[in-house]
C-alpha positions in Angstrom: -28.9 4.1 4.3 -26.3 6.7 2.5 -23.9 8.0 4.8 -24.1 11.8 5.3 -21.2 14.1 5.5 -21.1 13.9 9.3 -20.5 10.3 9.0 -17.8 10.6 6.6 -15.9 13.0 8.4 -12.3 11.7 10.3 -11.9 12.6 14.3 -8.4 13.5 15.4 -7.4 12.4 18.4 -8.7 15.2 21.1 -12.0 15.5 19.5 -12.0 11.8 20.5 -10.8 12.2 23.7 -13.4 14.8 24.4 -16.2 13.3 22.6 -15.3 9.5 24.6 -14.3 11.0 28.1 -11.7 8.6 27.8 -7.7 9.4 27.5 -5.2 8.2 24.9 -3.6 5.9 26.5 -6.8 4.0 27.3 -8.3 4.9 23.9 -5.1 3.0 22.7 -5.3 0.1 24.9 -8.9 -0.3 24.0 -7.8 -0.6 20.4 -5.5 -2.9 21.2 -8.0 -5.0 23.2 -10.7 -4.8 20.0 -13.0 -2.8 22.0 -12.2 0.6 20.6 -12.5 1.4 16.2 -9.3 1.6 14.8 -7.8 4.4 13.5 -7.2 5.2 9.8 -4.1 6.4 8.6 -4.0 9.8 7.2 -0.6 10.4 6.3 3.0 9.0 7.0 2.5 11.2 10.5 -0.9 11.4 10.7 -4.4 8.8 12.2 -7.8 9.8 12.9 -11.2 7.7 13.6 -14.1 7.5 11.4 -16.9 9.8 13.2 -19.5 7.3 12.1 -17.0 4.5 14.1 -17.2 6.6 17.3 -20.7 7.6 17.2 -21.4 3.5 17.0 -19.3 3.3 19.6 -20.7 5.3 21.8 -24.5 4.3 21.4 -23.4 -0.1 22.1 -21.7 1.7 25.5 -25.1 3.8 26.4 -27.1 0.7 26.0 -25.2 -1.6 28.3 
């Protein structure tokens, strides 16, 4: 399946807070834990999360 743009695209941190519900500090400890993607570094200052990471994410935590 070839990825589309949508799934290339890189999440800062509030559009993953709103898209998750969930706040940075447990977004943080969830990556810490494995259960959250990893973030990818953008820049000496800079992370964001592959869209096509959280949208996994979130369809494995609608079917439980």
């Amino acid at each position: 399946m070839t990825p589309t743009l949508e799934d290339l695209a890189i999440l800062r941190l509030s559009e993953v807070k709103r898209l998750t519900g969930l706040c940075r500090t447990s977004i943080y400890e969830m990556m810490r834990d494995s259960i959250f993607p990893r973030s990818v570094s953008l820049g000496p200052r800079a992370i964001g999360w592959r869209a096509s990471d959280i949208r996994v994410w979130l369809e494995t935590r609608q079917a439980i």
